[in-house]
N, C-alpha and C positions, 0 to 999 in steps of 0.2 A: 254294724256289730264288730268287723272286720279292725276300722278304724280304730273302735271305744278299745278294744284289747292292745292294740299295736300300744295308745296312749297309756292305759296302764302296765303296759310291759318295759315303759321308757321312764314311766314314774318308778315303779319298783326297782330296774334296775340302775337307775339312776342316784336312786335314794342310798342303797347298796352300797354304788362304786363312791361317793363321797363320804359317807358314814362311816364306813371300813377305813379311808386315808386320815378322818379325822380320832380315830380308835389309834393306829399303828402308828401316823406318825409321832406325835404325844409324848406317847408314853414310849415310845424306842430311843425318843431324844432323853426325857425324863429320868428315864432307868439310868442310860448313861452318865450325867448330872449326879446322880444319887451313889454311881458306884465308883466314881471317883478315887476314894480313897482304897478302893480294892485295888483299882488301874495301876496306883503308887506302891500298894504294900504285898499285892502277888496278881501283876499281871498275866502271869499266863492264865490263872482261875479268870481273871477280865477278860482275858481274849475268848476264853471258851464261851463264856458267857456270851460275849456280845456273836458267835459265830451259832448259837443258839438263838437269839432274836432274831438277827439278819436271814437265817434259814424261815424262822417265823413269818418275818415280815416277806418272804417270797412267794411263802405259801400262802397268804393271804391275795395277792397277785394274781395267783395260780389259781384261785377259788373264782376269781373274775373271768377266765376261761373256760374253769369247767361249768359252768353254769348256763354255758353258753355252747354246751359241744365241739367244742376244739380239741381235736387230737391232733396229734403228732407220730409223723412214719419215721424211723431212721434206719438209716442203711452205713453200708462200709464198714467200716472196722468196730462195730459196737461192740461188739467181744472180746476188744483190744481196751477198749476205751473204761469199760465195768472194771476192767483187772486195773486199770492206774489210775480210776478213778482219786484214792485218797494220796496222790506222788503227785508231787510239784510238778505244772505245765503253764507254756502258756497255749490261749487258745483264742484262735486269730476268726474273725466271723466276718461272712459280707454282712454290707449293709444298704438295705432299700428302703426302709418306712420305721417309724417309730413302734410301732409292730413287732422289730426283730427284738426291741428289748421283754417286751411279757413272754416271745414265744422262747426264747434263750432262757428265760427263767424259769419256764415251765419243763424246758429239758434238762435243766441243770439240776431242778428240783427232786428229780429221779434218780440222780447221781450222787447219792453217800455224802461222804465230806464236804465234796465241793462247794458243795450249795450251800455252806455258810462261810466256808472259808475262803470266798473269792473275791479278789479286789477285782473292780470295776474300771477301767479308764477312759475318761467321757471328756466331752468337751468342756470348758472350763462358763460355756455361758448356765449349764444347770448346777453349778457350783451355790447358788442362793433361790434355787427351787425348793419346797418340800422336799423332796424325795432326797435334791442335795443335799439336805440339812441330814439325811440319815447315812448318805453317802461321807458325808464327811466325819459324822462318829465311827463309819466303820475301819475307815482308813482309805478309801478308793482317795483315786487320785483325778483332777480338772487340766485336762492337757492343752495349753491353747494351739491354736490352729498353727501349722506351718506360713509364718509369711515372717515382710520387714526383711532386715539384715540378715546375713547370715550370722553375724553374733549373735542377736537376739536370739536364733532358731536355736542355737547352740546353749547359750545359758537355758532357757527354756527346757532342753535337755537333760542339761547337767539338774536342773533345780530337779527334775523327775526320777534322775538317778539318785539323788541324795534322799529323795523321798522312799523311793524303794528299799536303798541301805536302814533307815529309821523306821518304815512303817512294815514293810511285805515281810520281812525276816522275824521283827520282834511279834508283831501282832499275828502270829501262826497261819499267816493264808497259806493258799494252796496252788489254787489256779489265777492267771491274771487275763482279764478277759478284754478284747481288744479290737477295735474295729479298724483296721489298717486303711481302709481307703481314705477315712478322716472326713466323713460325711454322707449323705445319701447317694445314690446312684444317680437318681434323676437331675439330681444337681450338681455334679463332679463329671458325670459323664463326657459331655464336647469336650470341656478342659482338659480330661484324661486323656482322650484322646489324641490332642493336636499336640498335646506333649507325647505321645507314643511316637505320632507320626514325625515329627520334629528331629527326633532321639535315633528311630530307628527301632522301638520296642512294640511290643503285640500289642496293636487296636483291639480291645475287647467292647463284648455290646453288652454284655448281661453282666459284669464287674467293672470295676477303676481299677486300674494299675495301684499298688497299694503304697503307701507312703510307708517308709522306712525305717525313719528315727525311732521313734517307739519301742518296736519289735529288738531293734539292733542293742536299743538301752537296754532293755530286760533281760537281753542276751548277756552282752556284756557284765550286768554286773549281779544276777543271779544265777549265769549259766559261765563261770570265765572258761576259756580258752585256753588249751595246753599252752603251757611258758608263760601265763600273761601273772604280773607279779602278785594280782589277788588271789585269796585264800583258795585252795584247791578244793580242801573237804569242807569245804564252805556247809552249812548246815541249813536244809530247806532249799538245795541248789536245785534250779529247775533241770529237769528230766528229760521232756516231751514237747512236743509241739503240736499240738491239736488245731487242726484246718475243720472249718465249721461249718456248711454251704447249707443257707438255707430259701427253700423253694417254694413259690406258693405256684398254686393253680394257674397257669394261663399266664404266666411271669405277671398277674394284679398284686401289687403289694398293698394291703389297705394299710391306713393310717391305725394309730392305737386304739381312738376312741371307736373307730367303725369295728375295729375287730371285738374289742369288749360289747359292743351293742350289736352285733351281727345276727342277732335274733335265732340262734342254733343253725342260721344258712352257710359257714362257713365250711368248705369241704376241708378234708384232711391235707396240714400245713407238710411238709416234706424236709429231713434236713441230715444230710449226711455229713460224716465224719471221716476224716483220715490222720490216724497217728504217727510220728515220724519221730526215732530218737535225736535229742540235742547234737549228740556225739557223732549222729549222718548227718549235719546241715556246715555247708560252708561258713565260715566267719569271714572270710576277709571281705571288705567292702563291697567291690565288685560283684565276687563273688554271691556274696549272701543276695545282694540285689537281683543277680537274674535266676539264683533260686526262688526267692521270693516272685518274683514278676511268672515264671516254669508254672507254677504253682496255683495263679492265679489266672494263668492260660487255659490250664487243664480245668479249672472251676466254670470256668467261661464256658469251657466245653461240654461239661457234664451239666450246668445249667441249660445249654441250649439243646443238649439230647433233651433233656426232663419237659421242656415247652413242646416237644414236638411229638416224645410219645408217653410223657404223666410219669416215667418212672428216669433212675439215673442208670440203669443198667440190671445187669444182672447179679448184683449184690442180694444177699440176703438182705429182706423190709422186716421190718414190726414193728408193732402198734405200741407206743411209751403207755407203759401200764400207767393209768392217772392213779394221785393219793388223793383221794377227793376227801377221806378222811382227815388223813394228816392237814391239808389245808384247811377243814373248818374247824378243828380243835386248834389250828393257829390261833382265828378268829376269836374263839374262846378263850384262850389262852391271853389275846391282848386285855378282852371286851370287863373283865373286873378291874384290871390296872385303870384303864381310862375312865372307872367310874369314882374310882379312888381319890387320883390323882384330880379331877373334874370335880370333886365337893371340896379337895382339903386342899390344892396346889392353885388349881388354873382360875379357879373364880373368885378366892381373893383376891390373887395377882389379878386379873382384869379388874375386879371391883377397886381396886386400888388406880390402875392406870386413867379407868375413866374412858366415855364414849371417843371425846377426842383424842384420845391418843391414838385408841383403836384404829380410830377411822385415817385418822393423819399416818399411820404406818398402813395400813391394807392399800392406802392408796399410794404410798411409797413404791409396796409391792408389784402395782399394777403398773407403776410407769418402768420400774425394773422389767417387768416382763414385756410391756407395748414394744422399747427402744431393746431388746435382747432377743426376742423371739422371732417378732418380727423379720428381723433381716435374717435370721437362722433360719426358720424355714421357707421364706420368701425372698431371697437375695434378689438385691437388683442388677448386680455383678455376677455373674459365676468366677468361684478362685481358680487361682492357676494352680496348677497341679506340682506340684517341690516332690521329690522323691525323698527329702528327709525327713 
């Protein structure tokens, strides 16, 4: 009997998590497509909009959680962090499992403005996933990995900061969300290391020493720097720097799909915050580097308290009140768009493309994803670890 339920609980929520992706993404790409000529004639009415879906499409995310009894504790500065919720930040997050992006979204989701108005910055291989396809209507940015020349590393850069000056500024974000070690833990980690020991910098066990370029661009040319010749009263200039640590149970990081299907056995996920003004943080090279590196020592360390007695300290904890509402009026809110769009858009266009086309692009898709994912989460190499 035990079995029969477990299979209908893998059917139903199975049925769920893909029915929902084939609702949201759609019609979030569609909309966009449709409002085009809004985008050209009063974009800021576009960008609200689209910071309205984007929060949508979160809480629909977020609906794959609560359904599942996942809560979330947070501790540290929370009361710092509600008050600048709607002010420009960046907010810098470890990273362990595919995991850390639904549980980041379900904290963010709590968070006012934020959580439509935040660009994303991800590795450049989910650039032509689903989910990329929405990522790239919203403006987030495809960072590729630190390697190659040091030019390369540097145009790479530059192309991120130009993107920042054209998208973060016009399209009203808010927050810019960022995974600085540039990869998982379990896979970054020796690397990070033997470059610590190498250097002379802190061997950490529960973080990577955090790569630099990224954080330093956003810096630079959303946050400038007394004397430096760009705009001072720059408008939407980042504020804050929000440090993100998040914790699970027994340092097991489960992967995305095991936490969506963790059948309500997933105990309460952990993740603390600490806010820091732009205007306290070093800029000069060096400098900011072993700020950055200070920072991610002290993480290391509040991680490995948290393994050994469940909590980070003696910070005030609470439980993130869920929107269990707000998330299935998402739902709703997609679920007539895609029926719309689904009689008068998508099924003529496919009745027009025809089986083979279909099937000649889905299998496009799959070799995209064999030769792209693949090596991403199963490297045969681990990278070396670049601090920029």
């Amino acid at each position: 009997m035990s079995r029969l339920l477990s299979v209908m609980y893998y059917a139903a929520k199975g049925a769920y998590f893909v029915v929902t992706q084939c609702l949201v993404i759609p019609v979030f790409i569609t909309l966009h497509l449709l409002l085009l000529p809004i985008k050209v004639a009063r974009p800021s009415l576009f960008w609200t909009i689209d910071a309205f879906l984007f929060e949508a499409a979160q809480g629909v995310v977020t609906s794959w959680l609560y359904v599942e009894g996942v809560t979330l504790k947070e501790s540290g500065d929370i009361l710092k962090l509600k008050a600048i919720s709607n002010d420009e930040a960046l907010l810098l997050c470890n990273h362990q499992s595919t995991s850390d992006i639904p549980i980041a979204m379900l904290s963010l989701y709590t968070k006012g403005e934020a959580a439509g108005h935040v660009m994303w910055i991800m590795d450049h291989v989910f650039r032509l996933t689903h989910f990329g396809w929405i990522s790239q209507c919203h403006g987030d940015y495809f960072l590729k990995k630190p390697g190659g020349t040091k030019t390369e590393r540097n145009n790479n850069l530059l192309k991120f900061k130009k993107h920042l000056r054209r998208t973060y500024l016009k399209t009203r974000k808010k927050w810019i969300f960022l995974f600085p070690e540039g990869g998982f833990l379990s896979t970054l980690k020796s690397s990070s290391q033997r470059y610590a020991r190498k250097h002379g910098f802190p061997v950490l066990e529960n973080v990577c020493l955090p790569r630099l370029g990224a954080a330093s661009a956003v810096l630079d040319e959303l946050a400038p720097k007394e004397g430096s010749s760009k705009i001072q009263d720059l408008s939407g200039k980042i504020k804050w720097i929000v440090d993100m640590t998040i914790a699970y149970p027994g340092g097991e990081a489960p992967n995305g799909v095991a936490l969506v299907f963790s059948m309500g056995r997933c105990p309460p996920i952990h993740i603390h915050y600490r806010v820091f003004e732009v205007e306290t943080v070093p800029r000069d090279e060096e400098s900011f580097r072993d700020w950055m590196y200070n920072r991610y020592a002290e993480k290391d360390n509040m991680l490995e308290r948290f393994y050994k007695s469940g909590c980070f300290g003696n910070n005030l904890t609470e439980i993130v009140e869920s929107d269990m509402t707000g998330a299935f009026l998402s739902l709703l809110f997609f679920a007539p768009w895609a029926l719309c769009f689904g009689a008068y858009v998508y099924y003529p266009l496919l009745s027009i493309l025809g089986v083979q086309w279909i099937s000649f692009l889905v299998l496009l898709y799959i070799i995209y994803a064999f030769f792209n994912f693949v090596p991403y989460f199963w490297p045969t190499k681990q990278p070396e670890n670049k601090c920029s």
